[in-house]
NUMAR-270558 format. One record per residue (C-alpha): residue in one letter; residue number from 1; z, y, x. Coordinates in Angstrom, 3 decimals, padded with zeros to 6 digits. Layout:
% residues N
SITE|residuo|num|up|north|east
SITE|A|NUM|Z|Y|X
...
END
This chain:
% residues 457
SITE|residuo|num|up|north|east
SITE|X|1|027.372|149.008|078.968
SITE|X|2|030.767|150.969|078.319
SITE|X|3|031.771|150.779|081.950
SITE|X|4|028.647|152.298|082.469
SITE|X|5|029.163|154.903|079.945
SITE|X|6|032.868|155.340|081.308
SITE|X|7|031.438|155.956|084.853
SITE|X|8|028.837|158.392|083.122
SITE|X|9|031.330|160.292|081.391
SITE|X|10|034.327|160.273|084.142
SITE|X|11|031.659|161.390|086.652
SITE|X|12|030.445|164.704|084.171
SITE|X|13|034.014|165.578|083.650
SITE|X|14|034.950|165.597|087.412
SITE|X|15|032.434|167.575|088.165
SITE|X|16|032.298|170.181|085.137
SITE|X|17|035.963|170.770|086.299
SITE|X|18|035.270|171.432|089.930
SITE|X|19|032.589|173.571|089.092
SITE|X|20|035.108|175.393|086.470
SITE|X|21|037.657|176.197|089.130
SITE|X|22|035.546|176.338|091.988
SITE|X|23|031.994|177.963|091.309
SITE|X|24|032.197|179.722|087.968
SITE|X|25|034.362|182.612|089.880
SITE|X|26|031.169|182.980|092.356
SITE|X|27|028.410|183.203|089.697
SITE|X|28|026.524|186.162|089.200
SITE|X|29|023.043|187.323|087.886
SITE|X|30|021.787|190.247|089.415
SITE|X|31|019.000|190.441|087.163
SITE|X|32|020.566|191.231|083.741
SITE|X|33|022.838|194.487|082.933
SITE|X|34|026.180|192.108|082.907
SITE|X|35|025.590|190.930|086.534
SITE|X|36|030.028|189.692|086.422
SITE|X|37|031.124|188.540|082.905
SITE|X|38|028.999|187.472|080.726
SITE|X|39|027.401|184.592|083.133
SITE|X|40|030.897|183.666|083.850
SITE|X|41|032.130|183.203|080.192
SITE|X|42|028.879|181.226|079.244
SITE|X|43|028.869|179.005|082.003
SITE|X|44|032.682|178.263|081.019
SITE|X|45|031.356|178.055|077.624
SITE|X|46|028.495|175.703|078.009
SITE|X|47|030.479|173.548|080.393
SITE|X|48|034.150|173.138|078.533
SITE|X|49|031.067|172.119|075.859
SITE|X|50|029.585|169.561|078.287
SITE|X|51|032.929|167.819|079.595
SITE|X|52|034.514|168.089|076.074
SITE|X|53|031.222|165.708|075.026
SITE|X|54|031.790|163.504|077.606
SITE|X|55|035.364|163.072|076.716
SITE|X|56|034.514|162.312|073.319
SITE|X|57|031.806|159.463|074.345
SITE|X|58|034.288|158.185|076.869
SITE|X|59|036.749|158.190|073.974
SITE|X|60|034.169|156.052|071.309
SITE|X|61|032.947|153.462|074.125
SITE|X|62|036.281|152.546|076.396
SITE|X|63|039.519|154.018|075.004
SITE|X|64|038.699|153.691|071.192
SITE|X|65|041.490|156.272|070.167
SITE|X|66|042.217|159.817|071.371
SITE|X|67|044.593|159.509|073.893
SITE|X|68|047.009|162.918|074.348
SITE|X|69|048.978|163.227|077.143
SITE|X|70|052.558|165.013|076.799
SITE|X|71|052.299|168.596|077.433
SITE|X|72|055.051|170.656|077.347
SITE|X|73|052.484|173.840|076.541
SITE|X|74|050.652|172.376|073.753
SITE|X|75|052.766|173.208|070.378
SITE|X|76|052.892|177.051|071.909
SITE|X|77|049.476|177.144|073.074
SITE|X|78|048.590|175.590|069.563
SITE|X|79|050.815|178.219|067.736
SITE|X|80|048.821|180.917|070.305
SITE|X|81|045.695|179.901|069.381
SITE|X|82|046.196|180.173|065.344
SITE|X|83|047.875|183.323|066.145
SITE|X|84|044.758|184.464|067.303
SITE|X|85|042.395|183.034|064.289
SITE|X|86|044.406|184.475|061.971
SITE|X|87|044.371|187.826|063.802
SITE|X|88|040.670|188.162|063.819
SITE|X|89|040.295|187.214|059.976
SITE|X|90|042.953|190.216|059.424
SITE|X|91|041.021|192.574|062.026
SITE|X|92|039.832|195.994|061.484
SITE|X|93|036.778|194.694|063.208
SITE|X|94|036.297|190.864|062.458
SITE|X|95|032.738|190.720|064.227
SITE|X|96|033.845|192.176|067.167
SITE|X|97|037.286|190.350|067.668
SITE|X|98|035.467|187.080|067.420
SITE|X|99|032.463|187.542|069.805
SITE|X|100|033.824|190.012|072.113
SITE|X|101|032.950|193.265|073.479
SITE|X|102|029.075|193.284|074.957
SITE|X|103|030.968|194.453|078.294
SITE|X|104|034.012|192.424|077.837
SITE|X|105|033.181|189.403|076.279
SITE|X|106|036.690|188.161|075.571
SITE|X|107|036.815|187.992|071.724
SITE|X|108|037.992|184.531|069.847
SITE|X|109|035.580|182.065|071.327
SITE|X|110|037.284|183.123|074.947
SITE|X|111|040.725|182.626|073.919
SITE|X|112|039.430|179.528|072.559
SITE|X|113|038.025|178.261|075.401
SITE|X|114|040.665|179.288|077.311
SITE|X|115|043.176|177.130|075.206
SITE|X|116|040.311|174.162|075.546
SITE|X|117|040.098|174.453|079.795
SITE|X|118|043.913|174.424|080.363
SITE|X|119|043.789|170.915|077.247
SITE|X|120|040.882|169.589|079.582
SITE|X|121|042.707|169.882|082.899
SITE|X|122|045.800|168.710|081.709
SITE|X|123|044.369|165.499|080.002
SITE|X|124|041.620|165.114|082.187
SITE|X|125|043.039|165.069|085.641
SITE|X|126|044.432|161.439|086.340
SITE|X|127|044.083|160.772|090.216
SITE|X|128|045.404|162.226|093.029
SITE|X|129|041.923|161.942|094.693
SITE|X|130|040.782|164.456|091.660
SITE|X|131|043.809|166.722|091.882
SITE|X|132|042.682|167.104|095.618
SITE|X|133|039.565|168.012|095.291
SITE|X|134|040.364|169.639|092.275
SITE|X|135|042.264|172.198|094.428
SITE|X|136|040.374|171.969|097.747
SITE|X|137|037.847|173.761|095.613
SITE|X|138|040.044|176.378|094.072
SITE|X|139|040.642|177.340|097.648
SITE|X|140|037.107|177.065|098.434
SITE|X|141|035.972|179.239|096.127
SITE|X|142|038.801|181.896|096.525
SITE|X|143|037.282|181.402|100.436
SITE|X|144|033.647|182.398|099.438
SITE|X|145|034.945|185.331|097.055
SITE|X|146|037.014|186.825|100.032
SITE|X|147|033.817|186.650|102.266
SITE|X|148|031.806|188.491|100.182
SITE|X|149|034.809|190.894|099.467
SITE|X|150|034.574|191.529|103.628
SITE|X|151|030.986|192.204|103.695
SITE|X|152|030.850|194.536|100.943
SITE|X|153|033.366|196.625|102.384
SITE|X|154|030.941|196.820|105.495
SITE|X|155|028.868|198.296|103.479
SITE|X|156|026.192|195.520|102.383
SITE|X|157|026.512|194.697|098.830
SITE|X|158|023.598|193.053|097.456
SITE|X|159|025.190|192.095|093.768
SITE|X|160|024.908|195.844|092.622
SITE|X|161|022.840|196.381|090.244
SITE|X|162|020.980|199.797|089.961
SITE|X|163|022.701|201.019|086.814
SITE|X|164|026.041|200.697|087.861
SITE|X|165|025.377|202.942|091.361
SITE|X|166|026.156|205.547|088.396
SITE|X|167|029.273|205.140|087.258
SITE|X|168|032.537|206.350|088.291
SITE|X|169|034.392|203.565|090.513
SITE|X|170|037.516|203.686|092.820
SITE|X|171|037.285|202.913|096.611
SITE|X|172|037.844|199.354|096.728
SITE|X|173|035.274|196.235|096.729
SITE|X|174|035.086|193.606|093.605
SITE|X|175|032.782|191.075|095.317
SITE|X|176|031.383|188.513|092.824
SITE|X|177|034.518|189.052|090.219
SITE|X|178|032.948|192.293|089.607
SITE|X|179|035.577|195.217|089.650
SITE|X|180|038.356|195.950|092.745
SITE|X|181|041.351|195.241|090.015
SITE|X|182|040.077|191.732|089.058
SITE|X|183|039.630|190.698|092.419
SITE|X|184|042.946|191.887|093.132
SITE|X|185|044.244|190.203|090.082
SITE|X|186|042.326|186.880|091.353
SITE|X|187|043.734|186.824|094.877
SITE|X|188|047.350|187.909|093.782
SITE|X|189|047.608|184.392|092.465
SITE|X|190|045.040|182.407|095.064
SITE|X|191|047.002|183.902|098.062
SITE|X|192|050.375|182.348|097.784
SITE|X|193|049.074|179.027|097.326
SITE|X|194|047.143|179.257|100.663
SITE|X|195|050.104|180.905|102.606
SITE|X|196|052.134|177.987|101.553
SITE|X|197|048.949|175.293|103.146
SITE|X|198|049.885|176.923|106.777
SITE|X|199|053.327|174.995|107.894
SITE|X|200|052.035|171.656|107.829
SITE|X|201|053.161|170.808|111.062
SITE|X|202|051.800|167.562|110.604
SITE|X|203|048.084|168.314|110.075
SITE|X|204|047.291|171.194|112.592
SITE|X|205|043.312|171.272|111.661
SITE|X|206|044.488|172.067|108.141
SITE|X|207|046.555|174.616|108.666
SITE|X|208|044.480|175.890|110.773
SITE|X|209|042.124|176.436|108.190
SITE|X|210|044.422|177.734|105.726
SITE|X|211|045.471|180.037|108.192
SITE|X|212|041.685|181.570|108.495
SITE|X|213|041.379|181.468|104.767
SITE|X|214|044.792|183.342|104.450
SITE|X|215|043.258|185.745|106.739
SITE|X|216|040.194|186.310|104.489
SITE|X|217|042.071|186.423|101.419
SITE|X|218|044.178|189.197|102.452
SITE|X|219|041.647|191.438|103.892
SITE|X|220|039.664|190.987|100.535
SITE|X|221|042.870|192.018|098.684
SITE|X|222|043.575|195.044|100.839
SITE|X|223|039.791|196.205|100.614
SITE|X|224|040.418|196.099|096.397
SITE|X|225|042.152|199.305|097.487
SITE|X|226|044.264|198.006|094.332
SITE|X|227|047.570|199.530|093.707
SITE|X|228|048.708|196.986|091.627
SITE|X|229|047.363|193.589|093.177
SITE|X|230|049.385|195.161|096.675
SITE|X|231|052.882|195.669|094.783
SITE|X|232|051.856|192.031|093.458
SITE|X|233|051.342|190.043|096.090
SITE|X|234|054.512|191.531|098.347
SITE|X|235|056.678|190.290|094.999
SITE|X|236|054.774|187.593|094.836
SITE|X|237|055.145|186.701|098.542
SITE|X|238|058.863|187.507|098.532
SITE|X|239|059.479|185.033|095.945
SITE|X|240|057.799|182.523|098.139
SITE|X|241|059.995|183.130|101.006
SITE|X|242|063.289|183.382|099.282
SITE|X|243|062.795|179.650|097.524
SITE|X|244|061.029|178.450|101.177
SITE|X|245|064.401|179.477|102.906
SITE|X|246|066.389|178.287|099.875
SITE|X|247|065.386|174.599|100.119
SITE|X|248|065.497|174.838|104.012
SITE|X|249|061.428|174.144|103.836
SITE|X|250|060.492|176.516|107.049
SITE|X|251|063.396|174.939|109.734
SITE|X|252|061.950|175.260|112.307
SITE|X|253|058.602|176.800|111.422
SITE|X|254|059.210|179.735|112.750
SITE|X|255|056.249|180.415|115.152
SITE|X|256|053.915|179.872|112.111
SITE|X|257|055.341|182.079|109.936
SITE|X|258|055.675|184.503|112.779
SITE|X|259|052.181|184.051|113.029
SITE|X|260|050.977|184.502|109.681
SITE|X|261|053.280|187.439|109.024
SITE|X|262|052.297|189.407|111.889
SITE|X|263|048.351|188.638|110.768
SITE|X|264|048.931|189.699|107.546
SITE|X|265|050.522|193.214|109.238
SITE|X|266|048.079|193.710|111.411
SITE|X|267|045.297|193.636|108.510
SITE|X|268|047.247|196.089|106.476
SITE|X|269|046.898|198.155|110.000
SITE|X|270|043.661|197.451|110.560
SITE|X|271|042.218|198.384|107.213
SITE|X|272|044.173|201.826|107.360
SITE|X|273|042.946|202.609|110.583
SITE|X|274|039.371|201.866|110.585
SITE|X|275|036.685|202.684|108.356
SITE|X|276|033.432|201.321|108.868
SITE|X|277|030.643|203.540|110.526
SITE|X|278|028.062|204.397|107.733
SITE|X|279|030.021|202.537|105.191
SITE|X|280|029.660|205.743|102.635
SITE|X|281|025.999|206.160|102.790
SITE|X|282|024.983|201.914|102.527
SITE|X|283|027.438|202.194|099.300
SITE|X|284|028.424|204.494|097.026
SITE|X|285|032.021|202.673|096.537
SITE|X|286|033.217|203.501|100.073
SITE|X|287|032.964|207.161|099.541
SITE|X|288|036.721|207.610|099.200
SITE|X|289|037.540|205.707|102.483
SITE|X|290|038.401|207.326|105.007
SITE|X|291|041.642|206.826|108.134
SITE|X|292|045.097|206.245|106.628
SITE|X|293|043.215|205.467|103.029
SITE|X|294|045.687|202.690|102.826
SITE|X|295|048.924|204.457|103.217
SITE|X|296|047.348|207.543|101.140
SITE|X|297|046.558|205.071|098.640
SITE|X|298|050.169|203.521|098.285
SITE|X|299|051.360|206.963|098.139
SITE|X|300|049.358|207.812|095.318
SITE|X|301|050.501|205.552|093.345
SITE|X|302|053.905|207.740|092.771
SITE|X|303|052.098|210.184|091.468
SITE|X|304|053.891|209.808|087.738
SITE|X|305|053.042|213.370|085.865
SITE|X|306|049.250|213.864|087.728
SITE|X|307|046.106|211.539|088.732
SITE|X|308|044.420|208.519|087.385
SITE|X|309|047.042|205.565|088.088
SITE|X|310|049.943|205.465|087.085
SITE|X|311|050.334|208.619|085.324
SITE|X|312|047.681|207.394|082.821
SITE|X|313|048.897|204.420|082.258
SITE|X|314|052.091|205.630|081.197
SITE|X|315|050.363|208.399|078.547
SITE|X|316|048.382|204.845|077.240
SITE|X|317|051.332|202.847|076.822
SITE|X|318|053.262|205.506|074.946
SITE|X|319|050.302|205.665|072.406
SITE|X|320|049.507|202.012|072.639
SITE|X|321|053.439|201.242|071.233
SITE|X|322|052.821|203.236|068.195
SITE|X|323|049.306|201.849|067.158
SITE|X|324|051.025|198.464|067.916
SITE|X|325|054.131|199.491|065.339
SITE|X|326|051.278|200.772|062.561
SITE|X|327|050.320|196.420|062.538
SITE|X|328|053.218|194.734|063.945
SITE|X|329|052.950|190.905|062.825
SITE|X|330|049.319|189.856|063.963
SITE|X|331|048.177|193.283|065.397
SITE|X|332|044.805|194.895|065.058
SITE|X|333|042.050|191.917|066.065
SITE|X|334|040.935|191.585|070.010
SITE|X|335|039.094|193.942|071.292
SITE|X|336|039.566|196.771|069.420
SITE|X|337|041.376|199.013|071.068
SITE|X|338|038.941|201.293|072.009
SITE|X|339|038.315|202.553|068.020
SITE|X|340|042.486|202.302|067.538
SITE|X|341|042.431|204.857|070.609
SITE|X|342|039.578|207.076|070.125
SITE|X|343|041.606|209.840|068.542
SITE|X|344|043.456|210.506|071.559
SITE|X|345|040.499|210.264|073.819
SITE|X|346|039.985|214.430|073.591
SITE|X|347|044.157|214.661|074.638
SITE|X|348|043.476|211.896|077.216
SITE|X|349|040.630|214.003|078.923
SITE|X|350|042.023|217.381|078.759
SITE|X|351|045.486|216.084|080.133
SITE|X|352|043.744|213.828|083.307
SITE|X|353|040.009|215.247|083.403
SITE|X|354|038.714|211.856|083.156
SITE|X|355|036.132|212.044|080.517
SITE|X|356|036.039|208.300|079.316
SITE|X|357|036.593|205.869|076.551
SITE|X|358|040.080|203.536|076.631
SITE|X|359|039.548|200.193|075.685
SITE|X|360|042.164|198.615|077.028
SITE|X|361|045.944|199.543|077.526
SITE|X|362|045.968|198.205|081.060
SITE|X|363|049.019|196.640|080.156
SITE|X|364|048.220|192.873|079.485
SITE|X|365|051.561|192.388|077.266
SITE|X|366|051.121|195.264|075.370
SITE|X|367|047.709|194.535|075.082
SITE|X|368|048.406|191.032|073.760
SITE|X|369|050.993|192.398|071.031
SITE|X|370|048.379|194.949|070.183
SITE|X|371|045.706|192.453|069.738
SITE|X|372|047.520|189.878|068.657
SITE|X|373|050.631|191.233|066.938
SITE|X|374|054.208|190.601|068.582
SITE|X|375|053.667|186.934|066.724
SITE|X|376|051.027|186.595|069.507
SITE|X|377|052.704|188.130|072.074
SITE|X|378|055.477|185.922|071.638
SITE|X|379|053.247|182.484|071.826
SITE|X|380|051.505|183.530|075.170
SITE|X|381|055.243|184.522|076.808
SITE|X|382|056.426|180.963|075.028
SITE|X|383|053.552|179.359|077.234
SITE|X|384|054.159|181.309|080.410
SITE|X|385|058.209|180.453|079.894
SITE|X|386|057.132|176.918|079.430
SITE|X|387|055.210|176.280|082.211
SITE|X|388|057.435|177.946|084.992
SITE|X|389|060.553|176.082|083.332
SITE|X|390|057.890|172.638|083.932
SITE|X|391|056.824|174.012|087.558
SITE|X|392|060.606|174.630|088.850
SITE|X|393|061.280|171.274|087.395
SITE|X|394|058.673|169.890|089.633
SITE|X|395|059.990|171.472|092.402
SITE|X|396|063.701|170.168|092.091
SITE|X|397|062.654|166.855|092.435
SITE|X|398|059.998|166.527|094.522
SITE|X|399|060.741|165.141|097.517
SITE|X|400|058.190|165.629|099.766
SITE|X|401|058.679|168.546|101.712
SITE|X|402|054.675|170.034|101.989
SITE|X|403|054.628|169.076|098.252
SITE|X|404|057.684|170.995|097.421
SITE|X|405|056.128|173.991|099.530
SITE|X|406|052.687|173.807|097.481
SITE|X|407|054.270|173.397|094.319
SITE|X|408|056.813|176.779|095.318
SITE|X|409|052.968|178.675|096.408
SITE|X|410|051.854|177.997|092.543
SITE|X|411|055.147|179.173|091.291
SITE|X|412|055.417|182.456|093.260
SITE|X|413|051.190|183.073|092.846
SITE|X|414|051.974|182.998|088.945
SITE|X|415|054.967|185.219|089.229
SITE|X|416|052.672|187.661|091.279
SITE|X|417|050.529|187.498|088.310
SITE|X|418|052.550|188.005|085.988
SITE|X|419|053.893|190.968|087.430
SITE|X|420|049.969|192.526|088.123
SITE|X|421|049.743|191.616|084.609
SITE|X|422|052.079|194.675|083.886
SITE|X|423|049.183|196.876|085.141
SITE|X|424|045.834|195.213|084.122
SITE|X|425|044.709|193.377|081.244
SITE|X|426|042.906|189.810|080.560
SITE|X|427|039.361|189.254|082.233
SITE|X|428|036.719|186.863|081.605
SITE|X|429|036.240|186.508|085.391
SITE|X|430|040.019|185.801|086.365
SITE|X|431|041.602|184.402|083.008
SITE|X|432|039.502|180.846|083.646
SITE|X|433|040.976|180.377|086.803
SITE|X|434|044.521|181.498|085.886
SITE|X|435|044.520|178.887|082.468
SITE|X|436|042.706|175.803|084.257
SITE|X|437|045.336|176.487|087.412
SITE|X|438|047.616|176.190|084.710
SITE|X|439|046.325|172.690|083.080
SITE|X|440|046.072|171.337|086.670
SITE|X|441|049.363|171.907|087.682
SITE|X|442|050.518|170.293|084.870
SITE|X|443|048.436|167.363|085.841
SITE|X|444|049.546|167.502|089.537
SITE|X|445|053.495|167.399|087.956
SITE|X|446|052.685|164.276|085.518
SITE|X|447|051.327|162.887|088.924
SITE|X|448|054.646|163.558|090.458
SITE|X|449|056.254|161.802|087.683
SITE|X|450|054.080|158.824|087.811
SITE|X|451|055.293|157.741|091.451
SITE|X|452|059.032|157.643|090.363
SITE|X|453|059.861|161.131|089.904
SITE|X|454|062.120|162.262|087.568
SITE|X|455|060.258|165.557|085.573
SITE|X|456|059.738|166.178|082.088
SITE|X|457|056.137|166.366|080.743
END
């Protein structure tokens, strides 16, 4: 009876993770006004729900205590977590901070279930057989996303939804993530991981395949038409090769990297050459392509005094530091930024003729110590310090040289993050992905450690 109950409950938890990393990026319902968010965060919801159940029956019947693995991120993502309770009994909107915007859903019970995916990966993930398919699926699903990416920006996009053919969008492609700078945000830390899957010289079918997923990745990140995501991935791509030539991992790998360098040019040319034939009439988001969009594009983005990148982003941050300074210690509650801002929405239009409400700094660090006070602020960079300080641990002793290359495509797919992170803000349909990436890698390290390896967890 309890190894039946075991099997039971080892089975639901496999699979509520897979689907957590792999599907819950592609869901969508294009029958409701939220086709993007809100299905994502209740399916995370509903399934950390289901898998946390399950652990708690496989707990009572075969372990008969709570076992807790060592994690170097719990105590700050603990101290993160009450940072953010005690925030939203202190906020200026208390309903609001705990249930979320109706459009941006990511109010207490997010952050909580944030905190309770990265627990469930961490604790949860005991094989290598799961880790593998664990990540075979995170690329999988980062595949599927970059497909429909392609095909939208060819002008067939059946996920829009009739209201939204009315409001004001840039002239990139968000494919099932929903908007061009989460999907850039989502690939800046997917595509690293993949590069690094293409110099196993040693399984030429596989990198094959990461080769054609690197491929589709990349033209899905370049048709975001993101500013941000692009100066993101080149950092975060530059990290990769400076620690791959540091530990002499691509001797004599040059024809592959050859390869995937000049495929990852010749994208970048292709996209700022050619614009699809009818592309503007099939979709009202292509009507600012046109030849050279992708150099014009980059060149916008210098544009400090004038425009609608990063010259507003600048005039939000200077107001954003003074609203956080009025409630330094646990800030103003999540998600309400838009009320803190809403006097200098007349300013805001008259200075960039963009008649819209802020509600959000685009600033994710500035939008944590705003929401969260610097208290919070300094919990989430205590868990981001943590877990790269655990990650290059990893690294230094793992001896296996594809390993080591994996575990440096994780490291330099955060640190693109994190530095995109300086331009956008948290999302319920990227955050997921970037906190259970977290708890697996952790897993995949304790794994490491377990055959005779020599890192701290």
């Amino acid at each position: 009876m309890h190894d039946r109950v075991d099997y039971i409950c080892s089975k639901t938890i496999e699979w509520s993770l897979i689907f957590i990393i792999a599907a819950v990026p592609l869901i969508i319902n294009p029958g409701a006004f939220d086709l993007w968010y809100r299905p994502k965060i209740e399916s995370v919801y509903a399934l950390v729900i289901i898998a946390g159940a399950a652990w708690l029956l496989k707990t009572i019947f075969k372990d008969k205590s709570l076992l807790w693995e060592r994690n170097p991120l719990t105590i700050p993502l603990l101290c993160y977590l009450a940072v953010a309770f005690v925030s939203t009994v202190f906020s200026t909107d208390v309903k609001l901070s705990l249930i979320g915007d109706p459009l941006r859903v990511e109010g207490l019970f997010s952050v909580f279930a944030y905190g309770a995916l990265m627990l469930l990966f961490v604790n949860q993930v005991k094989t290598k057989n799961l880790e593998k398919k664990l990540f075979t699926g995170f690329i999988c699903g980062a595949t599927l996303v970059s497909i429909y990416a392609v095909v939208q920006y060819f002008g067939y996009n059946p996920t829009e939804h009739f209201f939204y053919r009315y409001w004001r969008r840039g002239p990139g492609v968000g494919s099932t993530i929903g908007n061009q700078n989460f999907l850039g945000k989502y690939l800046v830390l997917i595509i690293p991981v993949i590069f690094s899957l293409c110099f196993d010289s040693l399984k030429l079918k596989k990198s094959l395949l990461a080769g054609l997923s690197l491929l589709l990745c990349f033209a899905a990140l370049i048709a975001t038409y993101t500013r941000a995501s692009w100066l993101s991935i080149v950092f975060g791509l530059m990290v990769f090769l400076y620690l791959a030539f540091r530990n002499s991992l691509l001797a004599g790998k040059w024809k592959p990297l050859a390869a995937c360098l000049l495929m990852l040019l010749f994208t970048v040319v292709l996209f700022n050459f050619y614009v699809p034939r009818g592309a503007a009439s099939k979709a009202s988001s292509f009507k600012h392509k046109e030849p050279g969009g992708v150099v014009k594009r980059t060149v916008s983005a210098f544009q400090f005094k004038e425009g609608r990148g990063v010259a507003t982003r600048l005039y939000v941050w200077e107001k954003a530091m003074h609203l956080i300074m009025e409630r330094p210690w646990f800030g103003h509650g999540l998600e309400t930024f838009q009320a803190a801002f809403r006097p200098y929405n007349r300013e805001y239009a008259k200075r960039f003729n963009d008649f819209t409400s802020v509600d959000r700094i685009h600033n994710n660090y500035l939008d944590t110590a705003f929401s969260l006070g610097l208290a919070g602020l300094a919990s989430y960079l205590t868990i981001i310090a943590s877990f790269l300080f655990f990650l290059w641990q990893v690294i230094k002793v793992v001896e296996d040289r594809s390993r080591k290359l994996f575990y440096i495509g994780i490291l330099s797919g955060f640190c693109g993050y994190l530095v995109n992170d300086l331009f956008i803000f948290s999302v319920v349909s990227v955050s997921p992905t970037f906190w259970s990436l977290m708890g697996l890698t952790i897993a995949a390290g304790r794994l490491e450690h377990s055959k005779g390896g020599t890192v701290n967890v």
